[in-house]
C-alpha positions as a printed Julia matrix, in Angstrom:
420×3 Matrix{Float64}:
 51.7    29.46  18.12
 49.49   26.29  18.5
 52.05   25.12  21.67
 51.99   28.57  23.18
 48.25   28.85  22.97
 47.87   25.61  24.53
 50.43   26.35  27.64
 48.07   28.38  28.46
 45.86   25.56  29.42
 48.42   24.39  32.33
 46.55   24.49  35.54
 49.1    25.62  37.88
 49.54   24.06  41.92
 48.35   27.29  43.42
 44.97   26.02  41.54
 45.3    22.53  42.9
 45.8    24.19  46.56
 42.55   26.09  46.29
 40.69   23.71  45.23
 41.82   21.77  48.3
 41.63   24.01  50.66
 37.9    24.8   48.94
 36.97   20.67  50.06
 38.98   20.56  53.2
 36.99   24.12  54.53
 35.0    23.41  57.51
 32.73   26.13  56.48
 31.91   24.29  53.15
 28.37   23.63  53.93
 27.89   20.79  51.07
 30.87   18.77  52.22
 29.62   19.02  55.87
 26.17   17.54  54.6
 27.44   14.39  53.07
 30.59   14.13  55.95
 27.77   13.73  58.75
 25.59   11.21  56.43
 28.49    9.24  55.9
 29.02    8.97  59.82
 25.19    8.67  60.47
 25.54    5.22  58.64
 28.8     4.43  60.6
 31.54    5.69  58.62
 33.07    4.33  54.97
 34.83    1.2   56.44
 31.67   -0.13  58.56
 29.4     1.02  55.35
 31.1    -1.33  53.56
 31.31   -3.83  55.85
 27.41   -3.99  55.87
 27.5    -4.11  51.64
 29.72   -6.87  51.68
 27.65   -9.01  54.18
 24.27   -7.93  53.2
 25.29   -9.14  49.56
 26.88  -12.5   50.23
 25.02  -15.03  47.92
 23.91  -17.21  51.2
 22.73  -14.45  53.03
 20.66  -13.38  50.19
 19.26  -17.08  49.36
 18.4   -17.36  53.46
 16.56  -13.93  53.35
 14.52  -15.17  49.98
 13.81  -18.58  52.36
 12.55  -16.54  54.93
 10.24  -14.06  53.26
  8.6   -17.37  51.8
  8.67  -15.61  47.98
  7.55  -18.19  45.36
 10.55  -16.73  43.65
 13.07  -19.11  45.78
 12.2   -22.06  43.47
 12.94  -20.37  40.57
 16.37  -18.98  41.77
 17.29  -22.71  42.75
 15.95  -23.52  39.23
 18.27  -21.02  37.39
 21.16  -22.39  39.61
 20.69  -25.67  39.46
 20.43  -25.15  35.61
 23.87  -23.2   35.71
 25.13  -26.33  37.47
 24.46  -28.67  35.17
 25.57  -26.36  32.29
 22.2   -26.16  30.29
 23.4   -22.8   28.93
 25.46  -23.2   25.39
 29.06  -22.55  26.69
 30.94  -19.54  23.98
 33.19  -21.99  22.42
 30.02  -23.92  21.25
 27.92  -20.47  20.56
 31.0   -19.54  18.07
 30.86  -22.46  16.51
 27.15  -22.34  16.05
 27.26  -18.98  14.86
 30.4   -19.3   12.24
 30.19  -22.88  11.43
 33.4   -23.88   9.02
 34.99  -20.64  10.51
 35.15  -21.3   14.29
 38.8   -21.58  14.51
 38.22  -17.32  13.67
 40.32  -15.32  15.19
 38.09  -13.51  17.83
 39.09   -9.46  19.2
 38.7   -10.43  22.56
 40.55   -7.13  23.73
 37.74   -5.06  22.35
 34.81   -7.67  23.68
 31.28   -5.49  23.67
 29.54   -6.24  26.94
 25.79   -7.44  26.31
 23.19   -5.46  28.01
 19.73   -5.27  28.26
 17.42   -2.62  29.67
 15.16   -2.79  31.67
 14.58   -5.92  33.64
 11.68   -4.45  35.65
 10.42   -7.63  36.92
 12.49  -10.67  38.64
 10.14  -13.76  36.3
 11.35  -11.48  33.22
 14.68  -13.13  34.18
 13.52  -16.79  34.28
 11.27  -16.99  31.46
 14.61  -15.19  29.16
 16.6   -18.01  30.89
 13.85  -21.07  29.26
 14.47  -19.0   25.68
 18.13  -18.96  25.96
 18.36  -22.81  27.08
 15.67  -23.53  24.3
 17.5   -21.59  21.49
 20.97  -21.93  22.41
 21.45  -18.07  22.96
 23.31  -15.91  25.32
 22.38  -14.31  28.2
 23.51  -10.73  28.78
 26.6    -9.58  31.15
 24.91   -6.77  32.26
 21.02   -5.75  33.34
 19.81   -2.12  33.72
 16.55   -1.9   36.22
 14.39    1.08  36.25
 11.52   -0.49  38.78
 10.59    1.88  42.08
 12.52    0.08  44.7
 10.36    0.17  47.39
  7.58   -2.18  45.28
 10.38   -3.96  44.37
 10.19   -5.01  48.36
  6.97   -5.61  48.73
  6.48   -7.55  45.7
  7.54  -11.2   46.75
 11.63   -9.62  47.51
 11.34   -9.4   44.14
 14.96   -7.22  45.14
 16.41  -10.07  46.39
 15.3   -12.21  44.17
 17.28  -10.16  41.38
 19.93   -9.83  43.47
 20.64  -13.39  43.92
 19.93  -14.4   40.29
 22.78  -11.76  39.07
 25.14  -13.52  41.18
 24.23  -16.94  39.76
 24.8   -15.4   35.85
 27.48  -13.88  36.62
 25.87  -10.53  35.3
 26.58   -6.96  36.73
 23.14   -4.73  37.11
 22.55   -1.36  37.9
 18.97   -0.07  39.75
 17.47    2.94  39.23
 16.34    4.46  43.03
 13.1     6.78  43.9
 15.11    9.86  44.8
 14.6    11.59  40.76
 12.37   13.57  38.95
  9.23   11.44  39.09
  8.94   11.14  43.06
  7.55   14.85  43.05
 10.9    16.38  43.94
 10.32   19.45  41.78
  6.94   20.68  42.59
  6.1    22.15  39.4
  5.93   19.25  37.05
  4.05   16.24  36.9
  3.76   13.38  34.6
  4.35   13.01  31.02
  2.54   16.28  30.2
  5.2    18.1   31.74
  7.79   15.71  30.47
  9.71   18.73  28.9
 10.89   20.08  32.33
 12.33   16.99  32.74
 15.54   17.69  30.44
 18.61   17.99  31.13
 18.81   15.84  34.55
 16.61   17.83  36.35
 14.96   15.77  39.38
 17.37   16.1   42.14
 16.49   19.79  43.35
 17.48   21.57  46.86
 17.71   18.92  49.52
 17.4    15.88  47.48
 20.96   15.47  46.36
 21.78   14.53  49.89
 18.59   12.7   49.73
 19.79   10.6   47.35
 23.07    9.63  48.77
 20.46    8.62  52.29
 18.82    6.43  50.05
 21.82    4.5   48.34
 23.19    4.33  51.27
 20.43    2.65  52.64
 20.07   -0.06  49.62
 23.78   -0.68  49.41
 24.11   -1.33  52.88
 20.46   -3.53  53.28
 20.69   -5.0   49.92
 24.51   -4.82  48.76
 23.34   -3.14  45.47
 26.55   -1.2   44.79
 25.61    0.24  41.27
 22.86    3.06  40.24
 21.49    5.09  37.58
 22.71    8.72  37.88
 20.81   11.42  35.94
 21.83   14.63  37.92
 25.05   16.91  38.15
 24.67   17.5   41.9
 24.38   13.46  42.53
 27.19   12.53  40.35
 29.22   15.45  42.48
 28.05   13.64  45.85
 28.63    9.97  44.23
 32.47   11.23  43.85
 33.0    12.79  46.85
 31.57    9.42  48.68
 33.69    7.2   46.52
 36.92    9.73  47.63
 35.85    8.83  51.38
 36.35    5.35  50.56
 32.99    4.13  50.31
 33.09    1.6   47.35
 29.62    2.56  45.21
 29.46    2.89  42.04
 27.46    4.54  39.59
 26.06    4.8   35.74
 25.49    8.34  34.09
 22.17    7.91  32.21
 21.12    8.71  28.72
 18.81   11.28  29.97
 22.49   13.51  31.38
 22.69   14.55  27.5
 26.35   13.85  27.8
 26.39   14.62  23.08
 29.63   15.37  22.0
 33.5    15.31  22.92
 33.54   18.17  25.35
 30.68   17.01  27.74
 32.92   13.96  27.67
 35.67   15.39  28.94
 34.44   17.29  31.24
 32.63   13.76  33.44
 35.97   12.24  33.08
 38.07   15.31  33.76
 35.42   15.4   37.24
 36.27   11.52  37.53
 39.82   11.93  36.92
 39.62   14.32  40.15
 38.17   12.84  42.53
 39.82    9.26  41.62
 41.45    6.98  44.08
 44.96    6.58  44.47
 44.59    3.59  42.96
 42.58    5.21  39.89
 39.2     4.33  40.83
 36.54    6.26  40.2
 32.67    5.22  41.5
 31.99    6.37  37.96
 31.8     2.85  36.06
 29.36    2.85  33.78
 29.05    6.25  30.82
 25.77    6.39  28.57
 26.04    8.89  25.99
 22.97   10.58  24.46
 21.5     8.95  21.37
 22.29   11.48  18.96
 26.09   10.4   19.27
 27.91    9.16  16.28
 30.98    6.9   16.18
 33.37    9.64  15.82
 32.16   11.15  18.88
 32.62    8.12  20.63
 36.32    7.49  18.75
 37.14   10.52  20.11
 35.73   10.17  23.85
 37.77    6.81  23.69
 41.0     8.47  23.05
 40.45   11.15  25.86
 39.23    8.36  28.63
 42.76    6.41  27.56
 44.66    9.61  28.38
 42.9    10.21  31.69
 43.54    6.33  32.25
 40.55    5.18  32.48
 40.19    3.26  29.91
 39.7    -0.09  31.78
 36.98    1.92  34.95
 34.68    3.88  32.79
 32.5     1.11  30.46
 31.2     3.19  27.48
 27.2     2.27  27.3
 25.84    2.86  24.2
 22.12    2.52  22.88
 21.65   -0.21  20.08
 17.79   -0.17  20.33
 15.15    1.94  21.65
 11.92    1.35  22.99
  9.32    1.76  19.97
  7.21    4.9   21.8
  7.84    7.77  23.82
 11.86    8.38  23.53
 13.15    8.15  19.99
 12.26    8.57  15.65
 11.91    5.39  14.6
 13.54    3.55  13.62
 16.46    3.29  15.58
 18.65    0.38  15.08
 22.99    1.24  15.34
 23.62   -2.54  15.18
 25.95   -2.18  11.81
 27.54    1.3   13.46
 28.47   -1.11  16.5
 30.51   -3.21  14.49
 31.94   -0.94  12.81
 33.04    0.87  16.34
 33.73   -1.87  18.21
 36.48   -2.96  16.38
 38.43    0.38  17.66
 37.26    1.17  21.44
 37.43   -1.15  24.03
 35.2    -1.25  26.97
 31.77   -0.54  25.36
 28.63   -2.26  25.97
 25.39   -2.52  23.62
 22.72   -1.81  25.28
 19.22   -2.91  24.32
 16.3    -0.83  25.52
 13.53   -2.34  22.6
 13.27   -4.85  19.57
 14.46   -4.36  16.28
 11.89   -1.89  14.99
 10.69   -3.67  12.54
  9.9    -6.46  14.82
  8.49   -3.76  17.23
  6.29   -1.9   14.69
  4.4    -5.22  14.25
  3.66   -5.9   17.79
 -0.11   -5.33  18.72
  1.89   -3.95  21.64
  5.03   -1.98  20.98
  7.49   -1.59  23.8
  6.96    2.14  25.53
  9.24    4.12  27.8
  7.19    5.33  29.58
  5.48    2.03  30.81
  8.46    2.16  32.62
  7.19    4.75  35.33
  3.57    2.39  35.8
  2.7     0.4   39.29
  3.16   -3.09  38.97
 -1.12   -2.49  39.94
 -1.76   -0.44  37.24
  0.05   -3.03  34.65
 -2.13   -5.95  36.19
 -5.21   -4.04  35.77
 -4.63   -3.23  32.19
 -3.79   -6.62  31.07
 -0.19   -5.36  29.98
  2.13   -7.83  32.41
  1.98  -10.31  29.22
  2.97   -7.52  26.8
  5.6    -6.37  29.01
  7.24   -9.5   28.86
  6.52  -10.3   25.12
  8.93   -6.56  24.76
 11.52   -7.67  27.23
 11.71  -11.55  25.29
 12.24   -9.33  21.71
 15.03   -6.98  24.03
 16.86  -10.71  24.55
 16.12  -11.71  20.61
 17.61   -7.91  20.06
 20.69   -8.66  22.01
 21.32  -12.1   20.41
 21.25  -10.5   17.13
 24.05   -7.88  18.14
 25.81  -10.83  19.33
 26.24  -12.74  16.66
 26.83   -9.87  13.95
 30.07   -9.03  16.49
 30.56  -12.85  16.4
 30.68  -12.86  12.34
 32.62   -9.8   12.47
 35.43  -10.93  14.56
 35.09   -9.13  17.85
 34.25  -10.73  21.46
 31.15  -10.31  23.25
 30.34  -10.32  27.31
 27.53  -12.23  28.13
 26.61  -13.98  31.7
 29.98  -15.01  32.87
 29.04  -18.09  34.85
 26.15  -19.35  32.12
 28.58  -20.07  28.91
């Protein structure tokens, strides 16, 4: 019975053909939109063309020159420091961290990536850099940014400044761009009193889908920022369909997508699986599931992604802290689930939005969410710039800590691949 019941499942080529001849329809008004944005830029080939060459590391250190930002001495500080190898290197981090044992066998198939969220502000960087030469700690392999892009500009290039220092670490990052909820898109909601209609990736309504895509378009090809924050179903759709034109961006689903249990998980990868390359690559890279998720969700979203094959594209980004306010109970701490879960799915990073809530709680300034959505004005004239980076220095302490309890426990971690 169970076998005939699940024959029933088989999607059949007729299926296949419709849903072709459903993209390749001339009259299919959504494919048309993105088609003649795609050519407005110049077409997939000479969009990447521009990506590659707008983010090659001395074209990005010239541009920093140029727009005289004080931040160009601290960039050739943070190189010149990776040159002369003033970051512990992982052989001497495992021995620091398990002494007698260092010879330990280490799970480097299963390695967690280190990530920390969110580096809103390019001297964040450099004073986490002094801590981890200081201590003898990691850096992360991965930064999440959640800063309006267009201040990011006019602050100093603090967007190239970030740019350039991620190639020095040897760290991926993701930005977050204005086209979401909080630019005003939907008319009938404001700030956080209205933070309610905010659920469930709303943000990208009527024309700003394809308003979006305009705007990535526009970083990736200025900037060479390939990877995003994606919090809408529409966007996601468009990210795939751009991908499947052979434009190489990439993409994160967000925490705020909801994606909760087993099914929503299969249904992004089933859309991934779709609209995959030849060569199986998706622009989906990067999966965060929603808080609430337990290890045997995740078990089981790691045995569906292996039979899609995409086990090595999709990294699984999972929340180890929160910030203290204005998103989760407290407290919230999954370091010891982690371990636990990391020694049976590959491809999974920790990601590290706050401290370790009891180092939070005690802060005369907890970290906040929702500090995340202030003008870099409106932070100055509060006094809070300090704070901000006191949070973002306990986010790095955070991350250390995760490290080393995989470290004890026998299982890899990613950090900066060019620092140790």
């Amino acid at each position: 019975m169970s076998k005939n019941l699940r024959d029933r499942l088989k999607i059949s080529n007729k299926r296949f053909k419709e849903i072709n001849d459903f993209l390749l329809n001339p009259r299919n008004e959504q494919v048309k939109q993105i088609l003649a944005l795609v050519e407005k830029f110049g077409g997939p080939e000479e969009i990447n063309r521009k990506a590659d060459r707008a983010r090659d590391l001395d074209s990005l250190l010239s541009r920093l020159k140029r727009s005289k930002s004080p931040y160009y001495d601290d960039v050739m500080w943070l190189k010149e420091q990776r040159d002369k190898k003033a970051f512990i290197g992982m052989k001497d981090y495992r021995k620091k961290i398990l002494g007698k044992n260092s010879k330990k066998k280490i799970n480097i198939r299963n390695a967690v990536t280190l990530e920390i969220s969110a580096l809103q502000y390019f001297p964040f960087i450099i004073a986490q850099a002094k801590r981890a030469i200081k201590n003898q700690e990691l850096m992360p392999g991965r930064f999440i940014r959640v800063r309006n892009m267009k201040e990011q500009i006019a602050d100093n290039a603090d967007i190239l400044a970030v740019a350039v220092a991620m190639q020095i670490v040897g760290a991926s990052y993701v930005e977050t761009i204005d086209t979401k909820g909080t630019d005003g898109s939907n008319c009938h909601l404001g700030g956080p009193e209205t933070i309610t209609g905010y659920f469930g990736g709303v943000g990208q309504p009527n024309k700003h889908a394809i308003m979006w895509a305009e705007e990535y378009l526009k970083y990736y090809t200025r900037y060479g920022i390939r990877q995003v924050l994606n919090i809408n179903a529409g966007t996601i759709m468009v990210a795939y369909i751009m991908h499947r034109l052979g434009i190489d961006n990439e993409f994160k689903i967000s925490v705020y997508l909801g994606n909760d249990n087993p099914f929503s998980v299969m249904w992004t990868l089933l859309a991934a699986k779709l609209f995959a390359r030849e060569d199986g690559t998706t622009s989906l890279i990067g999966f965060n599931f929603a808080n609430s998720v337990d290890n045997d969700t995740i078990i089981q979203a790691s045995a569906l992604r292996k039979m899609l094959g995409l086990e090595k594209v999709v990294r699984f980004e999972h929340h180890i802290t929160e910030t203290y306010k204005s998103i989760v109970v407290q407290p919230y701490n999954r370091r010891d689930e982690l371990v636990k879960l990391a020694a049976k799915v590959p491809n999974i990073s920790a990601k590290h939005e706050g401290a370790d809530p009891e180092i939070d709680s005690k802060r005369k300034h907890p970290s906040d969410i929702l500090e995340y959505f202030l003008t870099k004005d409106d932070i100055e004239k509060q006094g809070l710039m300090g704070d901000l980076q006191r949070n973002y220095l306990d986010k790095h302490d955070a991350l250390n800590r995760t490290a080393d309890a995989l470290t004890k426990a026998g299982i890899g971690v990613v950090a900066a691949g060019n620092l140790h």
